[in-house]
N, C-alpha and C positions, 0 to 999 in steps of 0.2 A: 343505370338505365340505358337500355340501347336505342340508338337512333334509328329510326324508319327511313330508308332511304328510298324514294319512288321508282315505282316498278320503270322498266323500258316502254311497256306500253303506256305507262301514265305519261311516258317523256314524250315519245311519238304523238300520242295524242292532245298533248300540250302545243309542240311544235306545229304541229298542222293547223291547231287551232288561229294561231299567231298569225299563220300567214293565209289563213282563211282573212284573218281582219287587216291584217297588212300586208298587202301583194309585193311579192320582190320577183323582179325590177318593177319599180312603179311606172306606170304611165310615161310619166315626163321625167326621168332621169336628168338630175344634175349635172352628173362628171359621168360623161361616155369618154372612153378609149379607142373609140372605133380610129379615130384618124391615126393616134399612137398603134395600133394592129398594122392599120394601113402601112404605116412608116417604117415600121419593123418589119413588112413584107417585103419592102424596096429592099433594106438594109441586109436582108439574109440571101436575096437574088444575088444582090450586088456581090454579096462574098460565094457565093456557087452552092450555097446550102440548101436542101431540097429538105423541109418539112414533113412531108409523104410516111405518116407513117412512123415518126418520132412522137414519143410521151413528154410531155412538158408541164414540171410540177411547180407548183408558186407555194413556197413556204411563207406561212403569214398570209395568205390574200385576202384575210376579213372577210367582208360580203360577197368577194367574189367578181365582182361586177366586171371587173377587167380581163376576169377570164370568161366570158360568157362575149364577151366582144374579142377578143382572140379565139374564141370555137368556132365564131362564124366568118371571120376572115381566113380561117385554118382547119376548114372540115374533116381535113385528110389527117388533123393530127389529133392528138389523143392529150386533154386537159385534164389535172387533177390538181386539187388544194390542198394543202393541208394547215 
């Protein structure tokens, strides 16, 4: 017997469903990063590194959440997860 495996639109609209009921980031975030963004902006000055325009990829970043606080201390750079 073969197995049914769900369409991509069934995924997609699974997914959205999800986070129609559970909004990410929530409200009141637990564990922000913002200051650790902050710190590691001092830390890249300090060594003459200019962000502007570098891709920076987080293998493993789960929910993410640490990158969405690194996009906005770092507009100019380009965040992806995997």
């Amino acid at each position: 017997m073969t197995e049914k495996h769900p369409s991509a639109d069934d995924i997609t609209r699974s997914v959205r469903e999800m986070y129609i009921r559970h909004p990410f980031p929530t409200a009141q975030r637990k564990h922000s990063y913002q200051r650790h963004a902050k710190y590691v902006r001092q830390v890249i000055e300090g060594l003459g590194i200019d962000p502007r325009g570098k891709k920076f990829g987080d293998i493993a970043c789960g929910t993410g959440l640490i990158l969405l606080d690194y996009a906005k201390e770092f507009p100019e750079t380009e965040f992806v997860g995997y």
